[in-house]
C-alpha positions as a Python dict, from the first residue, in 0.01 Angstrom:
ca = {
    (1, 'X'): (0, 0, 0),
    (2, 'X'): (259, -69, 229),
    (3, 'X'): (507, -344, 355),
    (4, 'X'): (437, -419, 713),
    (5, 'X'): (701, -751, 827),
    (6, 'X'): (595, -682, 1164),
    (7, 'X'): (232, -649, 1278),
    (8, 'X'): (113, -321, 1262),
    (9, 'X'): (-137, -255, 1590),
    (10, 'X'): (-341, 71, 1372),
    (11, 'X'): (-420, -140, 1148),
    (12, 'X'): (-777, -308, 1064),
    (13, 'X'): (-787, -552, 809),
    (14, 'X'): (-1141, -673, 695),
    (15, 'X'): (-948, -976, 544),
    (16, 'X'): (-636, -1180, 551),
    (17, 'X'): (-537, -1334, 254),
    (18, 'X'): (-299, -1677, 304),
    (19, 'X'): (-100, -1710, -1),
    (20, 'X'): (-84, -2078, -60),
    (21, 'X'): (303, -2246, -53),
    (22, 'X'): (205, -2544, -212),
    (23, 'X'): (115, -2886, -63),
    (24, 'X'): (230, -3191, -83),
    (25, 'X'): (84, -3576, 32),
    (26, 'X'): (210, -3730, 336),
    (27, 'X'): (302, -4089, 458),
    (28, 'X'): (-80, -4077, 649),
    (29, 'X'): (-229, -4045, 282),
    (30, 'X'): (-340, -3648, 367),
    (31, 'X'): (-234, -3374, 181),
    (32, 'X'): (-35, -3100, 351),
    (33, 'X'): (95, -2727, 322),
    (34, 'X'): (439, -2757, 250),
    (35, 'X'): (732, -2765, 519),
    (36, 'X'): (1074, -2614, 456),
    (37, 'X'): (1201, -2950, 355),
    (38, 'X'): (939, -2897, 42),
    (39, 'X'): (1016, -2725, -226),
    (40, 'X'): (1020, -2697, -617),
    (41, 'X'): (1299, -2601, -902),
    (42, 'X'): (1337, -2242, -752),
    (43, 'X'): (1420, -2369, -400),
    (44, 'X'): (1288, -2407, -57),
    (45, 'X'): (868, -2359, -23),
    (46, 'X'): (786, -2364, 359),
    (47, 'X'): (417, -2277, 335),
    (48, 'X'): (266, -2417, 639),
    (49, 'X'): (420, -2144, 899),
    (50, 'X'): (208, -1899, 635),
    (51, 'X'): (-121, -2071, 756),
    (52, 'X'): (43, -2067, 1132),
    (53, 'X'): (100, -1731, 1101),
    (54, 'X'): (-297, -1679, 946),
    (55, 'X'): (-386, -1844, 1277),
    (56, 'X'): (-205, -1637, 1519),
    (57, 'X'): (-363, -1303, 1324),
    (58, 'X'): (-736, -1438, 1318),
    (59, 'X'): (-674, -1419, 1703),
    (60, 'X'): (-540, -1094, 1686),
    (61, 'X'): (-801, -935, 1427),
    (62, 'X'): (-1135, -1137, 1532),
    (63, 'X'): (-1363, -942, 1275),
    (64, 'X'): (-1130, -1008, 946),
    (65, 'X'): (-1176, -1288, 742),
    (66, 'X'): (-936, -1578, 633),
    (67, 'X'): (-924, -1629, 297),
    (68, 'X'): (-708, -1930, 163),
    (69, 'X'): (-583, -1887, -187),
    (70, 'X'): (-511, -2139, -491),
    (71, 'X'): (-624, -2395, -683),
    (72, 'X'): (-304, -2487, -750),
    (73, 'X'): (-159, -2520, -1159),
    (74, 'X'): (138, -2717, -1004),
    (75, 'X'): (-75, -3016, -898),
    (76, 'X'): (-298, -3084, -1161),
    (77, 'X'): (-490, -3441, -1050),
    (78, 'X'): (-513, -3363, -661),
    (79, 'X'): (-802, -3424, -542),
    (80, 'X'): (-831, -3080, -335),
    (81, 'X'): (-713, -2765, -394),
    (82, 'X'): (-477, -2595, -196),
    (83, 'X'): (-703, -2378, -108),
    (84, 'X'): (-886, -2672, 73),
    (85, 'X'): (-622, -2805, 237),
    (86, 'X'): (-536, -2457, 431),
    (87, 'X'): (-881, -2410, 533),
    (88, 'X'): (-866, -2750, 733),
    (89, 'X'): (-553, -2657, 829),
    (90, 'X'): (-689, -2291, 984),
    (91, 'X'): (-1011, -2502, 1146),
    (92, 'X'): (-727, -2754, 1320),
    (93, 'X'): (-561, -2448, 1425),
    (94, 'X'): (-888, -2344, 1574),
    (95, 'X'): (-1006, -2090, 1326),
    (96, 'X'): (-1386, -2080, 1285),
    (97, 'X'): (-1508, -2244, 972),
    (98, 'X'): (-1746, -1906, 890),
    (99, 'X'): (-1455, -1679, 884),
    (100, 'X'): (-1332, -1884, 621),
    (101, 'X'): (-1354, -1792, 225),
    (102, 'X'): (-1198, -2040, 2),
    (103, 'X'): (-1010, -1865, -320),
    (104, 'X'): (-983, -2173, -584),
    (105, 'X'): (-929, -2018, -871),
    (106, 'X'): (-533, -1825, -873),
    (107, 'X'): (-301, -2119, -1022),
    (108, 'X'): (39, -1849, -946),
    (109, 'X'): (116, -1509, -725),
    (110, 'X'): (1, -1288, -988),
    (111, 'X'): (-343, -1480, -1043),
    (112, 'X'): (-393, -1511, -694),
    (113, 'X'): (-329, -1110, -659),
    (114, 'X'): (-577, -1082, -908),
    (115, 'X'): (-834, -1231, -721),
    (116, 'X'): (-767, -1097, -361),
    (117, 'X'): (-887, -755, -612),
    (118, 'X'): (-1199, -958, -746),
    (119, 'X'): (-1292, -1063, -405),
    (120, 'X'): (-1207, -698, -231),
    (121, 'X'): (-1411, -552, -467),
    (122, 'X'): (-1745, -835, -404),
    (123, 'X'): (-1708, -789, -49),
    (124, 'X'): (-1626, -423, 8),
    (125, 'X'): (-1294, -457, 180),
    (126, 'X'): (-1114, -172, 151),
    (127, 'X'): (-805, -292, 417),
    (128, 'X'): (-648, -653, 369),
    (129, 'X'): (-331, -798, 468),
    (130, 'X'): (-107, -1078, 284),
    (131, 'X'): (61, -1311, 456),
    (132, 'X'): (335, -1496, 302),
    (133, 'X'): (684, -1633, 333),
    (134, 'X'): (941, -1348, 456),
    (135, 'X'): (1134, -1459, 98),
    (136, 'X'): (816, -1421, -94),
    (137, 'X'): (715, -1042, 89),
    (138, 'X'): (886, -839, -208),
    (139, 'X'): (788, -962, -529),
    (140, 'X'): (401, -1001, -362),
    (141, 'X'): (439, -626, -309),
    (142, 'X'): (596, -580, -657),
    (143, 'X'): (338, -759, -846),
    (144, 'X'): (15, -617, -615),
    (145, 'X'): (181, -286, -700),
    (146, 'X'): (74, -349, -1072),
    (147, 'X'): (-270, -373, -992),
    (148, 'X'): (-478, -48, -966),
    (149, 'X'): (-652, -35, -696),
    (150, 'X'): (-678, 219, -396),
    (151, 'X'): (-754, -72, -148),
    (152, 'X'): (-521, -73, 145),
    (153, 'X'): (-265, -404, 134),
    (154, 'X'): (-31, -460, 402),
    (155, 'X'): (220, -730, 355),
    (156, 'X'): (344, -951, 625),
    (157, 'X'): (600, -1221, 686),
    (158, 'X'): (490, -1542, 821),
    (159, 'X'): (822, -1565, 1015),
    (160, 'X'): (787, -1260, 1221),
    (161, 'X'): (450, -1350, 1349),
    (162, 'X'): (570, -1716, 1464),
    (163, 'X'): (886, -1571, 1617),
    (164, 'X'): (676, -1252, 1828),
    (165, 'X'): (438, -1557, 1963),
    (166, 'X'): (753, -1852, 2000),
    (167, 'X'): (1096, -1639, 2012),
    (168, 'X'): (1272, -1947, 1976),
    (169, 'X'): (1121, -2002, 1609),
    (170, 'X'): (1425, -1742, 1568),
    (171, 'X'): (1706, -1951, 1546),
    (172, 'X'): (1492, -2219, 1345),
    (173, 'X'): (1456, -1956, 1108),
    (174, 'X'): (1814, -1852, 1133),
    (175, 'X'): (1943, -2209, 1014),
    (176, 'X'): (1678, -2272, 755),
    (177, 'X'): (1801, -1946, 588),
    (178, 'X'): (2138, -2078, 641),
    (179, 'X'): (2036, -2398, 369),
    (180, 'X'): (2156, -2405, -1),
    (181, 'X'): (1736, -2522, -68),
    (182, 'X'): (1666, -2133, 104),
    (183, 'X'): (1956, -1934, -84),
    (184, 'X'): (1855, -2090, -410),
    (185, 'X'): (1486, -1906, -320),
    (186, 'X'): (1593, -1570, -249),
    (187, 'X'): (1760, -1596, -617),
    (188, 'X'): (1504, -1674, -777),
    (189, 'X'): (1300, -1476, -634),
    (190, 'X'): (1536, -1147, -692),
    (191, 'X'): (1480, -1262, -1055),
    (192, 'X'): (1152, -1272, -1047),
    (193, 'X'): (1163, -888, -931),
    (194, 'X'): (1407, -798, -1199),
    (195, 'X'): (1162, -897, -1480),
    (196, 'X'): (882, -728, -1289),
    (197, 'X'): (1117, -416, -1314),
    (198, 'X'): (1199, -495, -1667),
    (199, 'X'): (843, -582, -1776),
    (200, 'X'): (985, -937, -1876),
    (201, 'X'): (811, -1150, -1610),
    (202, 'X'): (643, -1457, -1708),
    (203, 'X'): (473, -1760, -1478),
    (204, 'X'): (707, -2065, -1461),
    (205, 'X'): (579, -2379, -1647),
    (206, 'X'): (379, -2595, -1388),
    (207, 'X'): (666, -2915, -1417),
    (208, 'X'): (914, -2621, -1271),
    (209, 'X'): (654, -2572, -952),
    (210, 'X'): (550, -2891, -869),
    (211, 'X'): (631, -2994, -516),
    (212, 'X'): (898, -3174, -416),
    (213, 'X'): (1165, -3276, -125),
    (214, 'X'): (1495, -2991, -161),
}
């Protein structure tokens, strides 16, 4: 298991797992991954440049397959899961629909962790790579770390794939971290490790993750 920000060229994932960022319904009636402007209670969410980033790597790593994660606890009454909504998104980004698996079970990280195992472990894969917010990259690896397993995970941030394929995503990225909504994130989310560390952690209620404008 290993942390991998930037693409790793040795490696050979069998699967890339898109850990879902929320979604939200826009003005056209469709429901969305989440933008930066999205977020919840613990800050900024910014989950669609985690599918653009599962795009880019399909291209890059033709024989793994995509596998879009969540049901989603947070939006109880949608009428897809968030899993569903990332898998159009992937096929509008020109992903093929049979490299597609749809995970619609995980309602939070850890679940979701839990089931990249389950579904490892059906299919064989013994290499996989997450995807995910740069923000998110440490407690993923701190809570797949809990797990026992001897499948290889590399973890990778959705930010430093956009910026090696658009360099000017760069200073984007540089303002957005720049925002109270994206300070408030990396808090929580150096929380979130602390009670991994102490053994404290516990899912936030579903009201605290629901999806909202920061």
């Amino acid at each position: 298991m290993e942390q991998d920000k930037k693409i790793n060229k040795m490696m050979s994932p069998e699967a890339i797992f898109v850990i879902t960022g929320g979604t939200v319904l826009s003005e056209d009636g469709v429901y969305h991954s989440t933008s930066y402007s999205d977020g919840d209670a613990f800050g900024t969410l910014g989950g669609y440049v985690r599918v653009e980033a599962g795009a880019i790597l399909a291209s890059e790593y033709p024989k793994a397959k995509l596998v879009t994660t969540g049901r989603g606890g947070a939006g109880k009454g949608k009428p897809v899961t968030h899993a569903a909504v990332m898998e159009r998104e992937l096929l509008e980004l020109g992903v093929k629909p049979e490299r597609i698996v749809c995970e619609e079970i995980s309602t939070t990280t850890m679940s979701g962790l839990a089931q990249a195992f389950v579904l490892a472990q059906k299919h064989h894969w013994k290499s996989i790579i997450f995807v995910t917010n740069e923000f998110h990259l440490p407690r993923v690896q701190a809570m797949w770390n809990t797990l026992d397993t001897s499948i290889e995970a590399h973890f990778i941030s959705a930010e430093d794939v956009i910026v090696r394929v658009r360099p000017e995503f760069s200073k984007t990225f540089e303002d957005i971290k720049a925002t109270s909504a994206y300070k408030k994130r990396l808090e929580s989310e150096a929380r979130g490790i602390e009670a991994l560390r102490l053994g404290t952690y516990h899912a936030a209620p579903p009201e605290d993750k629901k999806e909202r404008l920061v």
